[in-house]
DSSP file (Angstrom, degrees, kcal/mol; ACC not computed):
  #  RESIDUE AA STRUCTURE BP1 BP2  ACC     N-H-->O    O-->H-N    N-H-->O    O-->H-N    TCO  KAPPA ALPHA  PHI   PSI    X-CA   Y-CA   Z-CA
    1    1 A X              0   0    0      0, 0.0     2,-0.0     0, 0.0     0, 0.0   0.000 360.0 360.0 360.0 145.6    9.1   -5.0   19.4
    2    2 A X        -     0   0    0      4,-0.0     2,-0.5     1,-0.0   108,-0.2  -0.526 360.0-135.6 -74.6 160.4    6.5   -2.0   18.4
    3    3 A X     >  -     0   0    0    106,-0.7     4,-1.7     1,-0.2     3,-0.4  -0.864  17.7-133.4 -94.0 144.1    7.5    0.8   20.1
    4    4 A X  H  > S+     0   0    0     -2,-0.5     4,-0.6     1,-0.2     3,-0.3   0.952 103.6  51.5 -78.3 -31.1    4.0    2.2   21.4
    5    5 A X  H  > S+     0   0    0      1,-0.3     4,-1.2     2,-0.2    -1,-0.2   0.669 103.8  56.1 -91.6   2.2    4.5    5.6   20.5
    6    6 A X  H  > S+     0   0    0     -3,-0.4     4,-3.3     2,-0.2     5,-0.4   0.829 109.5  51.5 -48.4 -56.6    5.5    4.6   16.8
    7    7 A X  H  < S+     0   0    0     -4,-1.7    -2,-0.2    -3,-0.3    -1,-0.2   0.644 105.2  55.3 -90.3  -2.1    2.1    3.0   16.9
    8    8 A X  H  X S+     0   0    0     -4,-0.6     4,-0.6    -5,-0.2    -1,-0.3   0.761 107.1  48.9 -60.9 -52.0    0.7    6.0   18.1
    9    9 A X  H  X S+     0   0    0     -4,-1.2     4,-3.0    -3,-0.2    -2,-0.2   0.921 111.4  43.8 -41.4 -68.1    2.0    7.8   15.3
   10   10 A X  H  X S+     0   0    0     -4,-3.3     4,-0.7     1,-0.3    -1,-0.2   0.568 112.3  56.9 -78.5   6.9    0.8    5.3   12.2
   11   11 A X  H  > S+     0   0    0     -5,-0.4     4,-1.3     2,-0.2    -1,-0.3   0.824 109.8  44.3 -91.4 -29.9   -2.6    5.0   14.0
   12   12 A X  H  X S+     0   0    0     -4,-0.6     4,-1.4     2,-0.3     3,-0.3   0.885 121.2  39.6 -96.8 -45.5   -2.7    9.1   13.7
   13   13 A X  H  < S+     0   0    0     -4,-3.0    -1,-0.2     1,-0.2     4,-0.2   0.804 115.4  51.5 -78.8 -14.9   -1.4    9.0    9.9
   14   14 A X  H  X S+     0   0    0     -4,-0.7     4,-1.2    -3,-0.3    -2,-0.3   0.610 112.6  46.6-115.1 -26.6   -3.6    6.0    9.1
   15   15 A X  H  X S+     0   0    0     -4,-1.3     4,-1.6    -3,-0.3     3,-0.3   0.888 112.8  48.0 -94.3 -42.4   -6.6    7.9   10.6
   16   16 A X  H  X S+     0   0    0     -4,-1.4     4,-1.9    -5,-0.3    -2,-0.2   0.792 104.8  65.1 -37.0 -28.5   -5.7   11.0    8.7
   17   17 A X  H  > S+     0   0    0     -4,-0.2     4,-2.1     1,-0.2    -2,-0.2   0.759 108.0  38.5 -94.1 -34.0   -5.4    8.5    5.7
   18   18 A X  H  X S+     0   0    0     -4,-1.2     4,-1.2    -3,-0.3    -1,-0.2   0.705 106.7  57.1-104.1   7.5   -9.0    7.9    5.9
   19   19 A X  H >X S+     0   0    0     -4,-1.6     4,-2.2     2,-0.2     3,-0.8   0.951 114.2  49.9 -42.5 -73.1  -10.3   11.1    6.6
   20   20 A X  H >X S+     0   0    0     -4,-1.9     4,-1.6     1,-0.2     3,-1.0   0.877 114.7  38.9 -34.1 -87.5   -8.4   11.6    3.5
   21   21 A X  H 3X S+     0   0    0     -4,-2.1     4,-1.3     1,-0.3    -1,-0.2   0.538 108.3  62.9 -45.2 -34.8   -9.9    8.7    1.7
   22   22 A X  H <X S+     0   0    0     -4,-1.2     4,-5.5    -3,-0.8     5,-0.3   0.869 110.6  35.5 -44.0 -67.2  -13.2    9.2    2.9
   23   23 A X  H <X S+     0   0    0     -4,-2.2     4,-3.4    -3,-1.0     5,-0.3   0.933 109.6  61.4 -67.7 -28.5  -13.6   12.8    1.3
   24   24 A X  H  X S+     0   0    0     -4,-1.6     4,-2.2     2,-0.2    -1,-0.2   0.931 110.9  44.7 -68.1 -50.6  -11.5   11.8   -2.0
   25   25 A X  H  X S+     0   0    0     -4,-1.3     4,-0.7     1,-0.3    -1,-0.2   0.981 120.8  40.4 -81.9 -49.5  -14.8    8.7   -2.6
   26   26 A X  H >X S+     0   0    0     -4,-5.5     3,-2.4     1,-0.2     4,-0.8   0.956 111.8  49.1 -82.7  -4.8  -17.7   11.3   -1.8
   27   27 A X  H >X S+     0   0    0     -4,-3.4     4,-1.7    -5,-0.3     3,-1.5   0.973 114.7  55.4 -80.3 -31.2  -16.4   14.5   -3.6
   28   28 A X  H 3< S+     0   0    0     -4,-2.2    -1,-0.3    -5,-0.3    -2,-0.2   0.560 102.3  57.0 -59.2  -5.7  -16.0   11.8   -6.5
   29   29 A X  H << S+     0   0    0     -3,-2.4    -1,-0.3    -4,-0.7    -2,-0.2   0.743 105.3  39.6-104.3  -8.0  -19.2   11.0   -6.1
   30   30 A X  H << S+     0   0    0     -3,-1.5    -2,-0.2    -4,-0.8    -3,-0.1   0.971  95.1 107.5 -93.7 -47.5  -21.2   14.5   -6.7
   31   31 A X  S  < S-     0   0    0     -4,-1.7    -4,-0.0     1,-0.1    -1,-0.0   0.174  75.3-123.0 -37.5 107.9  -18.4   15.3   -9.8
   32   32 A X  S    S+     0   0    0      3,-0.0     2,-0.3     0, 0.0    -1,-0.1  -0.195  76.4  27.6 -56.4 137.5  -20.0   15.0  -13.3
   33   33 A X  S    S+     0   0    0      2,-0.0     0, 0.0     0, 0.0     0, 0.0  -0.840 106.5   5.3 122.7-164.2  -18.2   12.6  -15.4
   34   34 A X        -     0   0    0     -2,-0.3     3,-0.1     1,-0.1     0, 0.0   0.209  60.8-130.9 -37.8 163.8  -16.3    9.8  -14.6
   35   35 A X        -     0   0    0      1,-0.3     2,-0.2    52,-0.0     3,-0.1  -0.388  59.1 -54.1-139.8  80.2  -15.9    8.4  -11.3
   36   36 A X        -     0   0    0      1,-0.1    -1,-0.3     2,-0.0    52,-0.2  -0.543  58.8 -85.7  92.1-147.3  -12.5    7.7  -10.4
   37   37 A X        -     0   0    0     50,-2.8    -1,-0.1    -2,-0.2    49,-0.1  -0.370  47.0-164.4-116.6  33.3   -9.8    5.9  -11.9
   38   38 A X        +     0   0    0     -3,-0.1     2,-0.4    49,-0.1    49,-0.2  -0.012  16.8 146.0 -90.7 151.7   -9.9    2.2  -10.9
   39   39 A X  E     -A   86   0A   0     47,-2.8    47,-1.7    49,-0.1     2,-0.4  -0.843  42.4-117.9-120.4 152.6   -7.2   -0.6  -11.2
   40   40 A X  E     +A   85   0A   0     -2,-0.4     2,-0.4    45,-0.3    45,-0.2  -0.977  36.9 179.5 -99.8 130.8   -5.6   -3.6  -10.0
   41   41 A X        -     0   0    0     43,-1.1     2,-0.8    -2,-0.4    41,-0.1  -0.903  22.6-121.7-152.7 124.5   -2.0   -3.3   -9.0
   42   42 A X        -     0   0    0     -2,-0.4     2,-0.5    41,-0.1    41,-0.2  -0.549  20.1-172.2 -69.5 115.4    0.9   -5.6   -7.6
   43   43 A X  E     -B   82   0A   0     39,-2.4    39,-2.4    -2,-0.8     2,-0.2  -0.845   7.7-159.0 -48.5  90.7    2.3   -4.8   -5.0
   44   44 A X  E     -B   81   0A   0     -2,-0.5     2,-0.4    37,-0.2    37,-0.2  -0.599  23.4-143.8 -83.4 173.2    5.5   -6.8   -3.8
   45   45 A X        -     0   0    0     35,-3.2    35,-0.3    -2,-0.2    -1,-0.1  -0.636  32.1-164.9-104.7 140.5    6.0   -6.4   -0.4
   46   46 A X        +     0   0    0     -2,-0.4    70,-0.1    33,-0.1     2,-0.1   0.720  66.8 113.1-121.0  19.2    9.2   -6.1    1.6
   47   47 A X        -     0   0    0     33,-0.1    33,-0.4     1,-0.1    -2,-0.1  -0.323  46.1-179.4 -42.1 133.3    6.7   -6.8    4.8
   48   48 A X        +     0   0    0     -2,-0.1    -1,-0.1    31,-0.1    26,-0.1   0.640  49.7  92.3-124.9 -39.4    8.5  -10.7    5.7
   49   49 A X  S  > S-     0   0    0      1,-0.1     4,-2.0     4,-0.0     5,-0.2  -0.331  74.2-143.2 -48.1 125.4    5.9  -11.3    8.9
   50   50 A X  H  > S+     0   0    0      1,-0.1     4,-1.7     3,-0.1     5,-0.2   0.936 112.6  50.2 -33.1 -61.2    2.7  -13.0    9.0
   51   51 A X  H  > S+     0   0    0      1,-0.3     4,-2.7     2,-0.3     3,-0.2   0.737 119.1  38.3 -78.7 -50.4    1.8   -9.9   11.8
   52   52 A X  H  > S+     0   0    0      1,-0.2     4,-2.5     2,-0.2     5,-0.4   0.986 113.5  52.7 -78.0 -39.7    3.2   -7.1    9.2
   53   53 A X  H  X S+     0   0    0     -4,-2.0     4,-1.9     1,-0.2    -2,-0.3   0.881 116.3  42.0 -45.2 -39.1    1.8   -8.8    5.9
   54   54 A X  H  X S+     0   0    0     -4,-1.7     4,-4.0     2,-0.2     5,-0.2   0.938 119.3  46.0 -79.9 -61.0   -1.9   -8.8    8.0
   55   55 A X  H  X S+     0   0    0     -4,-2.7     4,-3.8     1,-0.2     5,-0.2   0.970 114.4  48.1 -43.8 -60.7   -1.1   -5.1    9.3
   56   56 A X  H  < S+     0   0    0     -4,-2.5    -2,-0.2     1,-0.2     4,-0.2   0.891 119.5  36.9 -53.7 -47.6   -0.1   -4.1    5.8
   57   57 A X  H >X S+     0   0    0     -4,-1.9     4,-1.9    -5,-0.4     3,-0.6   0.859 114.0  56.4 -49.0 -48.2   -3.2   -5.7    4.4
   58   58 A X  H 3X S+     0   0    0     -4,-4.0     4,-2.5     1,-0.2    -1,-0.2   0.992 108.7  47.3 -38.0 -68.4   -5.3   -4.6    7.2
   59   59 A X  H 3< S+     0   0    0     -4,-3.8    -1,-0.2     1,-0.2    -2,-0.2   0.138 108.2  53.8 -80.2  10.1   -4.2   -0.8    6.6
   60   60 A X  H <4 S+     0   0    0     -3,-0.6     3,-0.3    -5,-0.2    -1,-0.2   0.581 113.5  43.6-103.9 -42.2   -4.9   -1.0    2.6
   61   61 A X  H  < S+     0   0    0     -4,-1.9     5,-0.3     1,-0.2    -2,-0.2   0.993 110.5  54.5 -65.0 -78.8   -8.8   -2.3    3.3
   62   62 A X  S  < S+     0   0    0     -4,-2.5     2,-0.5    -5,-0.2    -1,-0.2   0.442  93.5  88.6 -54.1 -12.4   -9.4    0.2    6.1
   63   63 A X  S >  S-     0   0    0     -3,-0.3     3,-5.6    -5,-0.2     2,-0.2  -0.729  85.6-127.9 -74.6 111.6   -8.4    2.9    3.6
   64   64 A X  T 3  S+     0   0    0     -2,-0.5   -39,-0.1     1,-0.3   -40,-0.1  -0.209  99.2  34.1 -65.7 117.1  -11.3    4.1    1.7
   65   65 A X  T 3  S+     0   0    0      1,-0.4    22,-1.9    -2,-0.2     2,-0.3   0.025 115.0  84.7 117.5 -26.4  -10.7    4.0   -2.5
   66   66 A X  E <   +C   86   0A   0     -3,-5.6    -1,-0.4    -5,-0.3     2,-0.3  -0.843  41.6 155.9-115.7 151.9   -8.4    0.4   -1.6
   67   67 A X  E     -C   85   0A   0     18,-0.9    18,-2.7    -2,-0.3     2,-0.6  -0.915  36.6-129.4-148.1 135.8   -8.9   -3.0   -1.0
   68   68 A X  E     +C   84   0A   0    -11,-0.4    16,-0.2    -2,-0.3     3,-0.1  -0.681  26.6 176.4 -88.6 135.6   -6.6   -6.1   -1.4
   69   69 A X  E     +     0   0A   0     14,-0.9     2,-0.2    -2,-0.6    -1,-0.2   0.709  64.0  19.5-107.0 -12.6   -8.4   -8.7   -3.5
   70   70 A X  E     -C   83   0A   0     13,-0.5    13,-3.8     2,-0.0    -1,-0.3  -0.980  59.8-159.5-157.3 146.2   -5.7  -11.2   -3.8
   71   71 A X  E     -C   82   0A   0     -2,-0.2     2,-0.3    11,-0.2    11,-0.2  -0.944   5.5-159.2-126.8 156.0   -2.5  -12.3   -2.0
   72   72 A X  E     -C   81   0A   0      9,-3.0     9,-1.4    -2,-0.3    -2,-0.0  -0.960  25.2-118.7-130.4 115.0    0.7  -14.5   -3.2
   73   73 A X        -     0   0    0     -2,-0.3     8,-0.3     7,-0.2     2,-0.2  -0.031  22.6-132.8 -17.2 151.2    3.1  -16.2   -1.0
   74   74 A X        -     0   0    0      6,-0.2     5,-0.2   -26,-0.1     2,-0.2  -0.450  22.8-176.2-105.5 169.9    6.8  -15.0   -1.2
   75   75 A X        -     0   0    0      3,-1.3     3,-0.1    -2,-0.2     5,-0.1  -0.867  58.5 -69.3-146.9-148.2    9.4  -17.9   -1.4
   76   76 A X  S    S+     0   0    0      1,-0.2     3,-0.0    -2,-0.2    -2,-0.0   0.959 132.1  37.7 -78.3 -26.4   13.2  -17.0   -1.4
   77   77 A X  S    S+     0   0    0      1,-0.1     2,-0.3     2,-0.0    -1,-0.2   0.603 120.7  41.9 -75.6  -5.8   13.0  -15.3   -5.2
   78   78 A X  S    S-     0   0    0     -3,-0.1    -3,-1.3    42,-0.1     2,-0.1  -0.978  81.2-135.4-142.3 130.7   10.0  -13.8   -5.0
   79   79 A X        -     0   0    0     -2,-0.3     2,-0.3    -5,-0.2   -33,-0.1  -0.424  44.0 -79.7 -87.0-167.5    8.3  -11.7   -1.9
   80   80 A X        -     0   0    0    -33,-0.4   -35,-3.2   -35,-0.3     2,-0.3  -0.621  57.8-151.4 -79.6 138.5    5.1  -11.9   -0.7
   81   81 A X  E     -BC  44  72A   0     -9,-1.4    -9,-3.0    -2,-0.3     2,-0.4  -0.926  14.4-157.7-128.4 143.9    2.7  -10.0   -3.0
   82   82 A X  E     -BC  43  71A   0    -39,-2.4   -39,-2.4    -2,-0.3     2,-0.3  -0.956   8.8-152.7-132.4 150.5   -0.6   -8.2   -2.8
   83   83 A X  E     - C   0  70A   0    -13,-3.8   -14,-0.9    -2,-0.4   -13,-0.5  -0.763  24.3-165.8 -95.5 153.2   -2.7   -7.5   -5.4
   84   84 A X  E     - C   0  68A   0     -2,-0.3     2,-1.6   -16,-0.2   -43,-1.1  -0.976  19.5-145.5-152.4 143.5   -4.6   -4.4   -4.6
   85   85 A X  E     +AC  40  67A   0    -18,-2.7   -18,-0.9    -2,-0.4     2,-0.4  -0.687  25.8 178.3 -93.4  96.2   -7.8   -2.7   -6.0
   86   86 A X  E     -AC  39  66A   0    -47,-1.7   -47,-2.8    -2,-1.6   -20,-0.2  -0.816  24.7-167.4-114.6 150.7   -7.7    1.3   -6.0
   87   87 A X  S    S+     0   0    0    -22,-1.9   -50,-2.8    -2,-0.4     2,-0.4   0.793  74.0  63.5 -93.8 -33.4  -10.3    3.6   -7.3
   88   88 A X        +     0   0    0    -52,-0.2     3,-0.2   -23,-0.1   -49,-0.1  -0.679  65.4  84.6 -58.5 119.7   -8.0    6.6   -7.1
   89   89 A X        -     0   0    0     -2,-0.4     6,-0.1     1,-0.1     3,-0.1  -0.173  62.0-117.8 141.7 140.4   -4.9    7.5   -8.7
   90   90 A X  S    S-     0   0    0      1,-0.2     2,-0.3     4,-0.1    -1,-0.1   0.627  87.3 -36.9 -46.6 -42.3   -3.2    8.9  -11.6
   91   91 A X  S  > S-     0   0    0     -3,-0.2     4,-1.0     1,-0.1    -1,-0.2  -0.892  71.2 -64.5-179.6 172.0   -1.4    5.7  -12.5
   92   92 A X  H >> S+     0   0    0     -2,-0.3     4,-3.5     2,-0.3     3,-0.5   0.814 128.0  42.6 -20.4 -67.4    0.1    2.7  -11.7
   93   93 A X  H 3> S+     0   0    0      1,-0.3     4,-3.9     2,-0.2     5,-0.5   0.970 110.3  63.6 -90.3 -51.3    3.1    4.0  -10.1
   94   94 A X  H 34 S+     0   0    0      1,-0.2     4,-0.4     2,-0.2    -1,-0.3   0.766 107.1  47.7 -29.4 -28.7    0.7    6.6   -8.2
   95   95 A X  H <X S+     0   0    0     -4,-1.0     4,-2.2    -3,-0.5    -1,-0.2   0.857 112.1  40.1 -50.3 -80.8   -0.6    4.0   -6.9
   96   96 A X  H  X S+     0   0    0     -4,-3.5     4,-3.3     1,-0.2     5,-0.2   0.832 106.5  64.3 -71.2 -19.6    2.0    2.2   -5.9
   97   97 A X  H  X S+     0   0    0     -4,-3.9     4,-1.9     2,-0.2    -1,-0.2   0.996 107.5  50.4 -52.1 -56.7    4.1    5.5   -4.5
   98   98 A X  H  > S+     0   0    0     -5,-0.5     4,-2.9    -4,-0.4    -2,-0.2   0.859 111.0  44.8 -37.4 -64.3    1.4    5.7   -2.2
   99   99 A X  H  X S+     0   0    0     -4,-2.2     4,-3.2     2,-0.2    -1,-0.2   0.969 113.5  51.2 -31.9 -75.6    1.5    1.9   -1.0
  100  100 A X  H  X S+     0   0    0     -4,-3.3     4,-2.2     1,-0.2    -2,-0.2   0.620 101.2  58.1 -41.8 -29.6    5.0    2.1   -0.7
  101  101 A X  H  X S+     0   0    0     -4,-1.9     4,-2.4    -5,-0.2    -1,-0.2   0.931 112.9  48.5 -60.6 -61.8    4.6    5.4    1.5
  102  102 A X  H  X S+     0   0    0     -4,-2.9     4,-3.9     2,-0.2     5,-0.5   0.994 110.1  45.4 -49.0 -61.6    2.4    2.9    3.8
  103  103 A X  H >X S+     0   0    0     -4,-3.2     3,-2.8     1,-0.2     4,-2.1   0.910 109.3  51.4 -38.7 -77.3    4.5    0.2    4.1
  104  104 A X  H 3X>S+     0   0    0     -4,-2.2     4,-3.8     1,-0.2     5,-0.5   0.839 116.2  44.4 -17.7 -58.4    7.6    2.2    4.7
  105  105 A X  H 3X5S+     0   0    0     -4,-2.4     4,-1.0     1,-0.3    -1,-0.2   0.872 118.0  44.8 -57.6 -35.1    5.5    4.0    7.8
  106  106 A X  H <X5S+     0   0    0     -4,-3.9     4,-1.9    -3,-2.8    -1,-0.3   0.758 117.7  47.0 -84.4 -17.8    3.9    0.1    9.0
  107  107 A X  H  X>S+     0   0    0     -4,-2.1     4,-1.0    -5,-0.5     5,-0.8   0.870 113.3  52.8 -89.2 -24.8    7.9   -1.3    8.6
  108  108 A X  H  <5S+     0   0    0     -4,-3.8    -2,-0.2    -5,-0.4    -1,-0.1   0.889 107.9  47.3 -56.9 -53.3    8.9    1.7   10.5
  109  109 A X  H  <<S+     0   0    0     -4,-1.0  -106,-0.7    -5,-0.5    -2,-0.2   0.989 118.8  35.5 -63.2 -61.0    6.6    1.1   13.2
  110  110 A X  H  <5S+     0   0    0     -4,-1.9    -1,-0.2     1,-0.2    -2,-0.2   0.436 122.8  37.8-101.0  21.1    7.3   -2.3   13.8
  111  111 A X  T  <5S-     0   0    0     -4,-1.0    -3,-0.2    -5,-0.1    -1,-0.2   0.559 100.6-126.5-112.4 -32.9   10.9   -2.7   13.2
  112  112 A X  S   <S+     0   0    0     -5,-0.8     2,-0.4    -4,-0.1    -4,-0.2   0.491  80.2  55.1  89.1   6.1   11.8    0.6   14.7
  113  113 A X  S    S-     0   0    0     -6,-0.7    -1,-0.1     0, 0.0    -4,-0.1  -0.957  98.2 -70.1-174.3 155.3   13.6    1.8   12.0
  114  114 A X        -     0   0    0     -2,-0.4    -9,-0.1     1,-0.1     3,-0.1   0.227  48.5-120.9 -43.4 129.1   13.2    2.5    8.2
  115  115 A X        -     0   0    0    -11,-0.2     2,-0.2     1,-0.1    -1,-0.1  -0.252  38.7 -97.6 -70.5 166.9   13.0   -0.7    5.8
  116  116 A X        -     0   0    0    -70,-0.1     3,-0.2     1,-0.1    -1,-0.1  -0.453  51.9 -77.2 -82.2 159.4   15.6   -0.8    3.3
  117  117 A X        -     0   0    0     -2,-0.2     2,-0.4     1,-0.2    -1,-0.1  -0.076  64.1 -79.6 -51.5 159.6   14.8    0.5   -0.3
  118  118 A X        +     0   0    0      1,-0.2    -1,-0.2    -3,-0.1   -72,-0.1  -0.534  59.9 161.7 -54.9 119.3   12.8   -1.8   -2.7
  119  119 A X        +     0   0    0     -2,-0.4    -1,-0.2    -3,-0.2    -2,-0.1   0.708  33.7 107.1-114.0 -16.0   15.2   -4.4   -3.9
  120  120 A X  S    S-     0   0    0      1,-0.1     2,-0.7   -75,-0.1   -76,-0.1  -0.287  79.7-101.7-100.0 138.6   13.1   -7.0   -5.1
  121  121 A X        -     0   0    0    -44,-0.2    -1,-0.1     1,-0.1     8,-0.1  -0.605  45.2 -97.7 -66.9 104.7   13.0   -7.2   -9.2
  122  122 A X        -     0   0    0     -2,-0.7     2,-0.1     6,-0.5    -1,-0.1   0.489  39.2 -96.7 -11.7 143.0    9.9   -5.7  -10.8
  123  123 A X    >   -     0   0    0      3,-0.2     3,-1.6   -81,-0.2     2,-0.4  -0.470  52.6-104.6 -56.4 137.3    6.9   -8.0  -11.9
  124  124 A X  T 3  S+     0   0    0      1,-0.2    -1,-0.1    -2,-0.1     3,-0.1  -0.560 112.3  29.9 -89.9 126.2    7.7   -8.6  -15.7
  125  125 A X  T 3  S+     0   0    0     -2,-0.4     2,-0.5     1,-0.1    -1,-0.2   0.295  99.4 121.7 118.6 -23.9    5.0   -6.2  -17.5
  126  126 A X  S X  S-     0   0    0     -3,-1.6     3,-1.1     1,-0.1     2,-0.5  -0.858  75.2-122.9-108.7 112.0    4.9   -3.6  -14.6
  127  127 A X  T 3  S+     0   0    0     -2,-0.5     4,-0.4     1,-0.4     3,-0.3   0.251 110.7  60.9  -3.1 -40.8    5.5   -0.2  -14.5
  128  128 A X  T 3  S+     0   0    0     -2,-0.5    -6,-0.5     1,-0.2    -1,-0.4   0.353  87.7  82.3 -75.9   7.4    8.2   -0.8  -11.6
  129  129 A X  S X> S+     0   0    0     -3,-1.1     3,-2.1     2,-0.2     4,-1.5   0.968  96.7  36.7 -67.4 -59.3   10.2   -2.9  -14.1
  130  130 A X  T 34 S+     0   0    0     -3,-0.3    -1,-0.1     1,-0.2    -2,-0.1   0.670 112.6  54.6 -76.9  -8.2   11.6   -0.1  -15.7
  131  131 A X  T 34 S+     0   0    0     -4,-0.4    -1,-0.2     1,-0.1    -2,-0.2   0.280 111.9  53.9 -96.3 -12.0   12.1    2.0  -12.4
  132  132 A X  T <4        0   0    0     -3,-2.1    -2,-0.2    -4,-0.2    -1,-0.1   0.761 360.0 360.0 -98.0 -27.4   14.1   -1.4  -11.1
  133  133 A X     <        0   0    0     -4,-1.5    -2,-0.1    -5,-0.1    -3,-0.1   0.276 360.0 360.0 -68.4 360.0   16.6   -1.7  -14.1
């Protein structure tokens, strides 16, 4: 059960998070040069609900600079995975520290207490392969 002021909480980090996101896309837009960084990057999840996979998804779109463009079913080897589009970020795993930051905060919220570390074995080819070994 959510606790309500837990959801008080990620609603107040998740509107900070596009405040945040917000300025990051226009100051990128008056800067000469390039304009951003963008990628695609998997994300497994260690969300197991429809109701957190949809939050988590939810709360990657409503952030300005992400969108999820594709999802994969989990089955008992594999979790559920989102593919996710960012315009920001240093890398790969910048990326995905960041993700992982949400999630924690959305597993937090509706479990009531911190998910356990990522366990699930890196995508073969991705930058969390070698950070899983």
């Amino acid at each position: 059960m959510i606790n309500p002021l837990r959801l008080i909480g990620y609603c107040a980090w998740i509107g900070k998070e596009i405040v945040s996101g917000s300025l990051d896309v226009v100051s990128g837009i008056f800067k000469p040069g390039e304009y951003g960084n963008p990628m695609i990057v998997q994300l497994p999840l260690r969300c197991r609900t429809d109701v957190e996979i949809t939050l988590m998804a939810s709360s990657i779109t409503i952030t300005p600079g992400t969108l999820v463009v594709a999802t994969a079913a989990g089955d008992d080897d594999t979790p559920p995975t989102l593919f996710v589009h960012a315009l920001f970020g240093d890398s790969e795993d910048d990326v995905l520290e960041g993700l992982y930051d949400m999630e924690s905060r959305l597993l937090t919220m509706t479990r009531g207490e911190a998910p356990a570390e990522i366990g699930w074995p890196a995508a073969p080819g991705s930058p969390a392969e070698g950070a899983a070994s």
